[in-house]
Every structure is written in C-alpha cells, then in structure tokens.
C-alpha positions as CSV (number, residue, x, y, z in Angstrom):
1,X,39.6,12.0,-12.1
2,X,38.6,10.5,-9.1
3,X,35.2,10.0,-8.4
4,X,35.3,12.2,-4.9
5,X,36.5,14.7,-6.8
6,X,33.4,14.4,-9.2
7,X,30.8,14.6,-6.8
8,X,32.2,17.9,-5.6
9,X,29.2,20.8,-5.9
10,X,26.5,17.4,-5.2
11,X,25.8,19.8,-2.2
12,X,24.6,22.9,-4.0
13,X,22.9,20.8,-6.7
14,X,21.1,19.2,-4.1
15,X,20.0,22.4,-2.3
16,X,19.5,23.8,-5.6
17,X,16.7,21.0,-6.8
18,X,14.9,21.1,-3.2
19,X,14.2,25.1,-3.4
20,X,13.2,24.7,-6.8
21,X,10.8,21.3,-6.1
22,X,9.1,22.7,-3.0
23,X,8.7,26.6,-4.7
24,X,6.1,25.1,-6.6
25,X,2.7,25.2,-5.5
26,X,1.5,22.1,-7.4
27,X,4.0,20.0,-4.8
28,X,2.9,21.9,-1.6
29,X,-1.0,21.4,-2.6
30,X,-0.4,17.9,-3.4
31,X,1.6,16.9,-0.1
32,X,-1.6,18.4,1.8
33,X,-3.8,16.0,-0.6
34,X,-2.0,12.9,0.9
35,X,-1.9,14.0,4.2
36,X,-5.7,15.1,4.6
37,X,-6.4,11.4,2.8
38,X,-3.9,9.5,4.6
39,X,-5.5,11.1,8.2
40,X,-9.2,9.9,6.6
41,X,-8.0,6.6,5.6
42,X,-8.8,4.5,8.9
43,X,-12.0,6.5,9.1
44,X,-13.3,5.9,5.6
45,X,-12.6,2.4,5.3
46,X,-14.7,1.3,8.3
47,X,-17.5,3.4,6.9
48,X,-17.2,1.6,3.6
49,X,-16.4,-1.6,4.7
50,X,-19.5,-1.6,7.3
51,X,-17.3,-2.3,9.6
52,X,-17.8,-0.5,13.5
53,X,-21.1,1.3,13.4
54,X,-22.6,-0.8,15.7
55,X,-20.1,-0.4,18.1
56,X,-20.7,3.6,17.5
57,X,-24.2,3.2,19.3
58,X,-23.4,0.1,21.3
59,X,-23.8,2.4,24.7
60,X,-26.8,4.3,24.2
61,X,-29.8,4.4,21.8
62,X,-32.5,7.6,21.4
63,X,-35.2,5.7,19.3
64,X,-37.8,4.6,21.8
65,X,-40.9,3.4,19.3
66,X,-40.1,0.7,17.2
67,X,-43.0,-0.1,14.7
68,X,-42.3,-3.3,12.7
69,X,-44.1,-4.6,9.2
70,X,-43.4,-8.1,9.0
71,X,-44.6,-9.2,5.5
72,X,-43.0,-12.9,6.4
73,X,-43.9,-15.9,8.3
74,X,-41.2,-15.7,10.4
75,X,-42.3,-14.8,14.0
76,X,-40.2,-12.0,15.7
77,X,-38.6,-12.3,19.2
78,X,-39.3,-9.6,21.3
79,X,-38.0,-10.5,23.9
80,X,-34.9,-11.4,22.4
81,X,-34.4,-7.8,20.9
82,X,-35.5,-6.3,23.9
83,X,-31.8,-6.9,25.5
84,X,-29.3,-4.5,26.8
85,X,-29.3,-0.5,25.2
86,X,-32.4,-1.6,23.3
87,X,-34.7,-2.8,26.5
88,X,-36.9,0.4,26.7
89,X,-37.7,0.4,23.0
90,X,-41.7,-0.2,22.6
91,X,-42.0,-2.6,19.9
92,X,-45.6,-2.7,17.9
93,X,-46.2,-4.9,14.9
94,X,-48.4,-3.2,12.3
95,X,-50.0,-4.1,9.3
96,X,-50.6,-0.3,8.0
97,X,-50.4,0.6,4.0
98,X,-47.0,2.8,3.5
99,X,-49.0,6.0,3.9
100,X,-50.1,5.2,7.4
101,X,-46.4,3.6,8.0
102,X,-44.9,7.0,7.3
103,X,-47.6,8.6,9.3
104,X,-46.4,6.7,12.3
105,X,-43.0,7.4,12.2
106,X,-43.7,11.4,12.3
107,X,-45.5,11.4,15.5
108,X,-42.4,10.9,17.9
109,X,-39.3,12.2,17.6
110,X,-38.2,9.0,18.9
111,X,-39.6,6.7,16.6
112,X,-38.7,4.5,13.6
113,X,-40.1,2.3,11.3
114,X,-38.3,-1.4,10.3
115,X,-40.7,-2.7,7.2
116,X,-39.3,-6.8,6.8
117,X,-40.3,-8.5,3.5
118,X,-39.2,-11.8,1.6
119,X,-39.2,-12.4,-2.3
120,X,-38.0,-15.3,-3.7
121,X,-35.2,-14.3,-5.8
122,X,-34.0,-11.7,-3.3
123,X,-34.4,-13.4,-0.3
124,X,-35.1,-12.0,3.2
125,X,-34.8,-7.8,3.2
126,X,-34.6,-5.7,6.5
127,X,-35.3,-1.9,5.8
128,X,-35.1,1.1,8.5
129,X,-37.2,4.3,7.8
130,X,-37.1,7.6,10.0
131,X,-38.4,10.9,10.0
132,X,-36.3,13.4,8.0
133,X,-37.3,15.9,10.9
134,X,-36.1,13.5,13.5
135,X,-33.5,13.6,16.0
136,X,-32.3,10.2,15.6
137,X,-28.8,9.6,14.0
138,X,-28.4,7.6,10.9
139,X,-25.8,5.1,12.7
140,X,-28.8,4.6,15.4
141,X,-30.9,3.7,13.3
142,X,-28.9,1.5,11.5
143,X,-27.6,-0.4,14.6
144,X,-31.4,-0.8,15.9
145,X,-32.0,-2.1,11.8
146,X,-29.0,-4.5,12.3
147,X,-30.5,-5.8,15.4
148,X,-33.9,-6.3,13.9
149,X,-32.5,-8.5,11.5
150,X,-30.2,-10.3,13.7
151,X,-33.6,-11.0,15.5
152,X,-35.2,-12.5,12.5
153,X,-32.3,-14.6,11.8
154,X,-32.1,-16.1,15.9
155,X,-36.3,-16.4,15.0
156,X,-35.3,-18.9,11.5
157,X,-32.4,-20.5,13.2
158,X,-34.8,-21.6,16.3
159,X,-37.5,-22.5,13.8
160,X,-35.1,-25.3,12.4
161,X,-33.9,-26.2,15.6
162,X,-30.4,-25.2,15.7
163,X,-28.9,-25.1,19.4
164,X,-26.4,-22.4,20.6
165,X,-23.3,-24.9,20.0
166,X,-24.6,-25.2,16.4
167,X,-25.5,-21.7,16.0
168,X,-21.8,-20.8,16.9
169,X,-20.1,-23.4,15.2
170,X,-22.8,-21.9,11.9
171,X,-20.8,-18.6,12.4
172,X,-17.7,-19.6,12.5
173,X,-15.5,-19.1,9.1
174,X,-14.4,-22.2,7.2
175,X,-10.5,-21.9,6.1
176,X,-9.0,-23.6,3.5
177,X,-5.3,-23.5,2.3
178,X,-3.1,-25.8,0.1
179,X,0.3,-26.8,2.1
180,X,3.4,-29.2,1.2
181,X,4.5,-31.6,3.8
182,X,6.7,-29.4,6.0
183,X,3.6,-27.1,6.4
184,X,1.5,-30.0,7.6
185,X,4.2,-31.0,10.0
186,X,5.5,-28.3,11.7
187,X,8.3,-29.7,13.9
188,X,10.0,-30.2,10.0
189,X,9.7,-26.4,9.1
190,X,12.0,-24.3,11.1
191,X,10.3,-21.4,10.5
192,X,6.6,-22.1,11.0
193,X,5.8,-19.9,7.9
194,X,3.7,-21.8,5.3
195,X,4.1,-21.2,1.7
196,X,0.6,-19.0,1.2
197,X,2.1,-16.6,4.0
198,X,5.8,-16.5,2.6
199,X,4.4,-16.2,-1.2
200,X,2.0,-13.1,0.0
201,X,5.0,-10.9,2.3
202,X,7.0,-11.3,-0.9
203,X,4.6,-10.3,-2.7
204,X,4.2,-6.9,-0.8
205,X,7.8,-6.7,-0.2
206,X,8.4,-7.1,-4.0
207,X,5.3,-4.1,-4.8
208,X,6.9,-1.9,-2.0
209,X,10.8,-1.7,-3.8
210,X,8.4,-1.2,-7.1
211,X,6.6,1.4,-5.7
212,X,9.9,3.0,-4.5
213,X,11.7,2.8,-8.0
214,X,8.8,4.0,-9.4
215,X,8.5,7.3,-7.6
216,X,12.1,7.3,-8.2
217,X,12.0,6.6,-11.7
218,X,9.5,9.3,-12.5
219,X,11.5,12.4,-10.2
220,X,14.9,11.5,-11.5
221,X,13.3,11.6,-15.6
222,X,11.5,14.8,-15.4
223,X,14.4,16.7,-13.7
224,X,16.8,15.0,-16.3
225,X,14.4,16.8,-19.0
226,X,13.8,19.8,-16.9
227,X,17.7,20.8,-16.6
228,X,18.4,20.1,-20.6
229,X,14.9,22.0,-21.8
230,X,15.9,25.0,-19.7
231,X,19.7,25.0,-20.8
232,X,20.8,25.3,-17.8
233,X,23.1,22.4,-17.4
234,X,25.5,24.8,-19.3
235,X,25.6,27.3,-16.8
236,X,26.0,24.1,-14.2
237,X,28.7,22.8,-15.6
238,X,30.7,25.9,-15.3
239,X,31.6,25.1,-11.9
240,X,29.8,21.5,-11.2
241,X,30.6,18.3,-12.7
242,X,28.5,16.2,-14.5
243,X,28.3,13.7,-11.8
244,X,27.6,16.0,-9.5
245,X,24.5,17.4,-10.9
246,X,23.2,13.8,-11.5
247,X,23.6,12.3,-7.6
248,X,22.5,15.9,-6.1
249,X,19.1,14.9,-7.7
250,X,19.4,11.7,-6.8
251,X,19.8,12.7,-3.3
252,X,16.8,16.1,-3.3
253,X,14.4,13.3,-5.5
254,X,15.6,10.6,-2.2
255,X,14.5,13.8,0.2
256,X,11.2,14.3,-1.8
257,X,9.6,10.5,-1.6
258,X,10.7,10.5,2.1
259,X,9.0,13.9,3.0
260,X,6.2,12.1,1.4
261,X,6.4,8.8,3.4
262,X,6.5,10.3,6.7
263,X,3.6,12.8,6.3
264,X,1.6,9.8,4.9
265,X,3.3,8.1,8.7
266,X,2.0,10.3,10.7
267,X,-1.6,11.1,8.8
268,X,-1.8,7.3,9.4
269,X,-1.0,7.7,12.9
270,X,-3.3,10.3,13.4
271,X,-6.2,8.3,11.5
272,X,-5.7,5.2,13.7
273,X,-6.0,7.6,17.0
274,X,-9.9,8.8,15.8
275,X,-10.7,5.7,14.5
276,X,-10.0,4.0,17.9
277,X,-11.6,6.7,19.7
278,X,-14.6,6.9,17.5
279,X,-15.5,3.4,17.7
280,X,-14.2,-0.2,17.1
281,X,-10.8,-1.0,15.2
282,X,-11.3,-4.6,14.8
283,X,-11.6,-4.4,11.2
284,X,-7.9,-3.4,10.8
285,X,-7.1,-6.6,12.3
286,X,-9.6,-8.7,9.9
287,X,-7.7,-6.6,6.8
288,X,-4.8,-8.4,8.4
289,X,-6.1,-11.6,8.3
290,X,-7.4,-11.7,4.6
291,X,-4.3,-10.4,3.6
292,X,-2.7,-13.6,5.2
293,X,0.2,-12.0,7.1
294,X,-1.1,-11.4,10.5
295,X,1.4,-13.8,11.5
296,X,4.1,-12.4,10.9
297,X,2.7,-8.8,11.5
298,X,2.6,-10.0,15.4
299,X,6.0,-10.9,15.1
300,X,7.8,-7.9,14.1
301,X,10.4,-6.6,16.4
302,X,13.1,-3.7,16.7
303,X,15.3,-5.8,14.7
304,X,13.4,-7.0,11.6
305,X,11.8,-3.6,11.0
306,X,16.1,-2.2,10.8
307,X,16.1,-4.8,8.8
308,X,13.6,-4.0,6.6
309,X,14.5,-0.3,5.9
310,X,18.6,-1.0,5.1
311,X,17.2,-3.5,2.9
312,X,14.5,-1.1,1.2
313,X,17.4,1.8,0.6
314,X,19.5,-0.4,-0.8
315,X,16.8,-1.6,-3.1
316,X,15.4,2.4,-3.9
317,X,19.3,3.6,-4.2
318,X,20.0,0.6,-6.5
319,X,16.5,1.4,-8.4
320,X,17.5,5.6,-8.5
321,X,20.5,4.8,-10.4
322,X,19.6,2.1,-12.8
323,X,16.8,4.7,-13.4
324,X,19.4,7.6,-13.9
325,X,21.1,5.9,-16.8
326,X,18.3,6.3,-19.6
327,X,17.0,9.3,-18.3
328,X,20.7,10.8,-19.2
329,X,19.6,9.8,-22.6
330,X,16.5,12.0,-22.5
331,X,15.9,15.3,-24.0
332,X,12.7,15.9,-24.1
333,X,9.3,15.1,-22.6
334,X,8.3,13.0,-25.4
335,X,11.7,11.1,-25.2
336,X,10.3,10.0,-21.6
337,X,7.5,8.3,-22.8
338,X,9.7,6.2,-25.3
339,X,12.6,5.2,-22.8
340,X,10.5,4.8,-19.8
341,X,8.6,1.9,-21.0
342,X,11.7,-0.3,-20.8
343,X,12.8,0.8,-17.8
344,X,9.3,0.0,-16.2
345,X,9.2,-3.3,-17.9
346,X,12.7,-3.6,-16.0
347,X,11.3,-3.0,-12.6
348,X,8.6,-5.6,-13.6
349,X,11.0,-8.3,-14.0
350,X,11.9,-7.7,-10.4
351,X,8.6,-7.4,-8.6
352,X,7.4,-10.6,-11.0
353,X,10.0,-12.4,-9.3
354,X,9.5,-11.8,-6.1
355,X,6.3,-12.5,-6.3
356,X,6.2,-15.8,-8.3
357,X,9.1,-17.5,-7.6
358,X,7.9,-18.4,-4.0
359,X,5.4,-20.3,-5.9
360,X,8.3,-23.3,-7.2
361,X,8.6,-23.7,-2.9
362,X,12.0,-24.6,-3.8
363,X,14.9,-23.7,-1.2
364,X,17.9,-23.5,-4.5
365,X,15.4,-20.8,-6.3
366,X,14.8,-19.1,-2.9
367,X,18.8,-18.7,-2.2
368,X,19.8,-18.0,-5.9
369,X,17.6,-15.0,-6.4
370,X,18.5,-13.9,-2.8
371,X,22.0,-13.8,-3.8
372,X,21.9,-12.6,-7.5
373,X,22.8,-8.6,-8.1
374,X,19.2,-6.9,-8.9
375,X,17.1,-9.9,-7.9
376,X,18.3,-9.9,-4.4
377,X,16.5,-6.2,-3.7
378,X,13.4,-7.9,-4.2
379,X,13.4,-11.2,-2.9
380,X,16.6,-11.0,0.1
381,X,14.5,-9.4,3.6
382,X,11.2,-11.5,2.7
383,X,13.0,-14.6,2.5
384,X,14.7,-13.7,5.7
385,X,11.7,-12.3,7.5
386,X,10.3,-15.8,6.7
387,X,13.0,-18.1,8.2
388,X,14.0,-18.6,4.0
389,X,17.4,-17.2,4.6
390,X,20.0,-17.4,7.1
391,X,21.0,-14.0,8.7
392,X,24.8,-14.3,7.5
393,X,23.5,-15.4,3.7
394,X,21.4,-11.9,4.2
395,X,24.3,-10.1,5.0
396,X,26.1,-11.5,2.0
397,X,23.0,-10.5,-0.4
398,X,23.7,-6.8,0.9
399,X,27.2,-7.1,0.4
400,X,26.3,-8.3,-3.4
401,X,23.7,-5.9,-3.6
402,X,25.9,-2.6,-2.8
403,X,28.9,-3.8,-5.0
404,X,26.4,-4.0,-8.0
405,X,25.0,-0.5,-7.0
406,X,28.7,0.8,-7.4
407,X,29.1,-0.2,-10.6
408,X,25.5,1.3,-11.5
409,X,26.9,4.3,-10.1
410,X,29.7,4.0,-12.2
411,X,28.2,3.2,-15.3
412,X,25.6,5.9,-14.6
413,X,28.4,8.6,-13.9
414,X,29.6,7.7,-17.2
415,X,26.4,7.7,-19.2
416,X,25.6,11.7,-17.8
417,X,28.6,12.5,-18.6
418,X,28.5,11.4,-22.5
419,X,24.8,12.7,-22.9
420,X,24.7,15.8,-20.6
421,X,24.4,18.2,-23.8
422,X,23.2,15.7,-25.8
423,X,20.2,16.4,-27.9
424,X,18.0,14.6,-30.3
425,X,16.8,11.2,-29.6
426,X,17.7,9.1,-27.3
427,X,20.4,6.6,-28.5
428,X,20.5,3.0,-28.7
429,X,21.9,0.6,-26.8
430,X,24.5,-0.6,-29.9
431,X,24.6,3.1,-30.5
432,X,25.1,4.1,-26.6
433,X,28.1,1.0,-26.3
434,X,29.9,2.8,-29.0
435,X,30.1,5.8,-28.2
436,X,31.2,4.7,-24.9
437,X,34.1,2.9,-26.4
438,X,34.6,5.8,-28.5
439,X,34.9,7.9,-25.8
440,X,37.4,5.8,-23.8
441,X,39.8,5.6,-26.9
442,X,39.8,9.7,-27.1
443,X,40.9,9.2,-23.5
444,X,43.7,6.5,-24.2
445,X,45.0,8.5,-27.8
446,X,47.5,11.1,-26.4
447,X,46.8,14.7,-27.8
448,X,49.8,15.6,-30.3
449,X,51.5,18.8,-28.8
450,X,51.0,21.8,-31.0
C-alpha cells in the first residue's frame, strides 16, 4: 500500500486529538500559568537581579530629611549627594542610640534614616530605615540608600587619592577570554566569530532542538499509551490506518508545543513593553553580554531567523518521529518510564555534541557532524550562523537531514503498525528486528487458495 494511501483519515485523527487535548482543564489552566509567567518574566528578573530601581526614582524623590549615623571614619560628602533629584534633601549627621534614631524618623512623613557602620569581617554596611506609617516608597528609599553609599565610596576613593580617570578606569570590567590564532588576528577569520562565542550559540542552539524533542517526546508517549489503555485504537482502526492515527498525533502534539511557543511570544512581548515603560531595560542587554552572544544577537536579520526556524522543524519533526518508534512499543504508563530513558539518553547524544564538539576548534569535526543524518539537527544553522558552514553545504545538511527523516517515517510507520494492539512489555530491539522480518516474510509467502 502506498504510503498516501496510509495517511488517509491523518485529518480526523488530528482533529480528533486536538478536541480531546484542549477539553481538558489541566491544559487550559496550565497555558494561562505560562502566559501570566512569561508576561512577569522581564519584570521579575530586574527586581531580582537589582537591576533598574534607580532609574524608577531617577526623576523625582519625596524623602526631604535625611538623618545619617556614621559609625565610620569616613567623612561624608554632602555636597556631593546633594546633586540633581536629591538637592533639597536636608542632611543631619546624628549620633542618637537606635531608640532616638527611630524617634527621628517618625516625626516627618518625609523623612528617613541611613545608619552606616564597618566591621572587619563584613566590611562597610549602608542600611535605610523609614517609618512603616510613611508615605515614602520602598524603591525611594532604596535609591536615596544607594546614593548614600555611592557617597561613601566617592568619600574612600578621594581619601586615597584616586583621580576621575582612575576612578573610571577602577569601574571598568576586566575581560578575559582564551582564543587560537585566527581569533587574535582577525583579517585570518572570515567570520569574526571567536571560538567562546561559536561554542556558546551552539550550545543554545543544541538545548533549543532538545527542548523541542523533549516536549515532543513526552506528548507523542502519553497519547501512544492513552489510545491503547482506552481500547480505542480498535474502534480507530475500523476506518483509519495505523499510520494515520500515528502522524495525526504527530501533527495535533506539533499544534500543541506551538500554541505554547507563541503565547509564551507574545507574554514576552508584552513583558518587555512594561518593563521598558516602568523603568530601565539595560539589564536585558548585560544578560546578553554574560551570555557571550551579543554579537551575533546584533546581527540577526530577516534571513538567518528563516533560517533558523526550517532548521528547527526539521530538527523537532526528525525528533517527533524517532520519538514515535518506542512509544509504539508502549502499553502502559509504567512501560514509559522504562523505554523513555533511552530515548532521552538519545537526545543527549545530540545536544552533547553540539555542544562539545566546538570545543576540538577543528573545521573537519565542524563539517562532518554538519553533514551526518541526526547530528546535523544539532550542529548544521549554528555552524552556519557563525561563518562555520557555507550556505550551499547548509542546504546539503537539509537535504541529508529530510532524507533521513523519511526513512524514520518509514521505519516508524512500520513499527505502529506491528505494535498497534500489542500488549505486554515492550519488546526488544533483537526481539522488535524479528518480528519485523517475520512480518515481511508473511507478506512475501503467497496465501494457498482454499
């Protein structure tokens, strides 16, 4: 039988397994989780990260009494605090006990306390009180705190003598990074990309197609289980091949992790837009930088983001199916457990080498993994994106890479077929090659007429 004739009823299978999937309230709840925390992501991480709340109050400032403890010997500035949205703040250095401290603080709704205090094992600590009736916000008081201690620390700097040149040049961040020769010399490296940035995209590129097969991997085994436990694959196959009922859930589990994707797009899109209106985004671009592809995040055009999507669903669709073959072996939940483990360790193989392999900086490695079947979903765009591999050696890795998903899809229509009603445990490999071969002489034998 022809294989177009096998997928015939993919269509109703497919509709089939997306009513049932989003019926459930379990799925719609948890598509509203990653939303909402995709929309608070931006927000969240600045909070946590320290990141922006300065810039929250840099325009205005409601504290207007400023009384300072300073339990140290270094003298504070004044007149350098006083500068900008903090110029009408009255500052007055106390020596009160804590209970008189406090009792300050209370009499003006506008005032704070900043007690400063040294220890030798701790080192210089800066701590902001206000009242809990007051009207000042939290972030206000914490950017007045921050500039009290970025008062104290112009005060030590002077002390020693350090000049404005050497005070920025003592700001400034020291990088360091390991490079070959063509690195050092860039007019001998075509593509400008050193080996730290080429071994961290394919790093991410190689944990992105995980990521994909994974969420593949873990749809395509539960509905495998699903359709046997409930019996209804006999009712299916009344009208529907078995190749038909195994690509329709290919394709509804393909519609699920993309309904996913694009809410978590747009709750990311939506958590950038109040993150930049609520204050500064600057520490999306320092994420950037310590992830060491800002780069060739600047670079990205049209072109290489097409690029990068063919190249990711040919890596998830070659993923889906390798994934589909043992969980046609499956019968049962506890048989997923058992078989899944070697399919996972399968996908490891890949991501490992994408990610290592870079590490050998050898051009042969870079253009045999980006042209060997399975190895060339992981390793193929990011050697591209990072001048690695020629656009018409790319085109020749896809080429590869869709002829070895057709005979996945072969093998895997085969495999469903042989263990649709199977039940029991899932057989092995030796086991699973002969009854293949068993199988394809029942096929050749010619049935004696009665």
């Amino acid at each position: 039988m022809k294989l177009s004739n096998r997928l015939r009823g993919m269509g109703h299978v497919f509709r089939f397994s997306v009513q049932q999937h989003y019926a459930m309230m379990g799925v719609k709840i948890l598509l509203l989780m990653l939303f909402v925390i995709a929309v608070a992501a931006l927000p969240v991480a600045r909070i946590f990260t320290g990141s922006g709340n300065t810039d929250i109050m840099a325009e205005s400032t409601d504290v207007t009494m400023l009384y300072l403890r300073n339990e140290t010997e270094i003298p504070f500035d004044t007149a350098y605090f006083q500068q900008d949205i903090y110029k009408d703040i009255t500052v007055v250095e106390t020596e009160s006990s804590n209970e008189t401290f406090g009792q300050l603080v209370a009499e003006s709704k506008g005032c704070m306390a900043v007690a400063v205090t040294a220890d030798a094992q701790t080192g210089l600590s800066v701590e902001g009180f206000y009242a809990a009736d007051s009207e000042l916000d939290e972030f206000d008081v914490d950017s007045v705190t921050a500039a009290v201690a970025e008062t104290l620390r112009h005060s030590m700097l002077a002390q020693a003598g350090v000049d404005a040149n050497q005070l920025e040049m003592l700001n400034s961040e020291i990088s360091m990074k390991v490079s070959d020769l063509s690195d050092y010399r860039p007019e001998e490296n075509e593509n400008g990309v050193d080996t730290a940035t080429f071994g961290m995209v394919s790093t991410y590129y190689s944990m992105l197609v995980m990521i994909m097969g994974s969420l593949a991997m873990g749809y395509i085994f539960q509905l495998c289980v699903d359709e046997k436990s409930s019996k209804l694959v006999e009712l299916l196959m009344v009208s529907i091949s078995p190749a038909a009922l195994l690509f329709g859930k290919i394709l509804a589990v393909t519609l699920f992790i993309t309904v996913g994707i694009v809410l978590v797009l747009i709750g990311l899109c939506i958590s950038y837009a109040v993150a930049k209106a609520t204050g500064s985004t600057q520490f999306i671009q320092e994420l950037l930088d310590s992830m060491s592809i800002t780069n060739i995040v600047n670079e990205v055009h049209v072109g290489t983001l097409l690029i990068m999507l063919f190249s990711v669903f040919i890596g998830y669709a070659t993923l889906a199916l390798l994934c589909s073959i043992p969980a046609a072996c499956c019968s049962k939940n506890e048989d997923i457990q058992t078989v899944s483990i070697y399919t996972v360790l399968f996908i490891m193989v890949g991501y490992m080498a994408g990610a290592f392999v870079p590490m050998f900086e050898s051009s042969a490695a870079d253009t045999f993994f980006s042209l060997c079947p399975y190895f060339s979903i992981f390793m193929a765009p990011a050697n591209y994106i990072c001048g690695k591999l020629s656009l018409p050696l790319l085109v020749v890795s896809w080429v590869i890479s869709i002829a070895f998903m057709f005979v996945l899809l072969l093998i895997a229509d085969k495999v469903y077929h042989m263990m649709i009603l199977h039940r029991g445990a899932p057989p092995k490999l030796k086991n699973l090659i002969g009854m293949w071969r068993q199988d394809k002489t029942n096929k050749e034998v010619p049935h004696e007429k009665a």
